[in-house]
Phi, psi and omega in degrees: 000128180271122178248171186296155161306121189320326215286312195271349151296324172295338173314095178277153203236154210272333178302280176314331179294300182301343143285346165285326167297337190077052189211166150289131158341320182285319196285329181280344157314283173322286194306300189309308186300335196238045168021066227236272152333160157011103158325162197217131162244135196273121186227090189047238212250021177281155161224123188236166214238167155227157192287329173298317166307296176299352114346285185306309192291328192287303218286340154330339199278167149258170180226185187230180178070044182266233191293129182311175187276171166288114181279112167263000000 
């Protein structure tokens, strides 16, 4: 039995990447089409994900609540 490259076991598909995320599918969609999102690798006509990437792209977002407001 032949097995995968270690590299296409990490791979994730835009169904998992959108549960991992809490999104729809169509929203992992969207983010590709309008380069919105996640990096991404094109494998014929598959788009797989790598976790480091999606890792990167989370720590990237902005966020909100870092230092409290000033209380007057």
């Amino acid at each position: 039995m032949e097995t995968l490259p270690r590299v296409l076991i990490h791979l994730l598909n835009e169904y998992q990447v959108a549960e991992m995320l809490g999104v729809s599918v169509a929203t992992v969609r969207r983010w590709r089409l309008l380069k919105q999102g996640p990096r991404f690798l094109k494998l014929g006509a598959l788009c797989k994900y790598r976790i480091e990437d999606i890792t990167s792209w989370l720590e990237s977002r902005p966020s909100g609540g870092g230092q409290p407001a000033e209380v007057r």
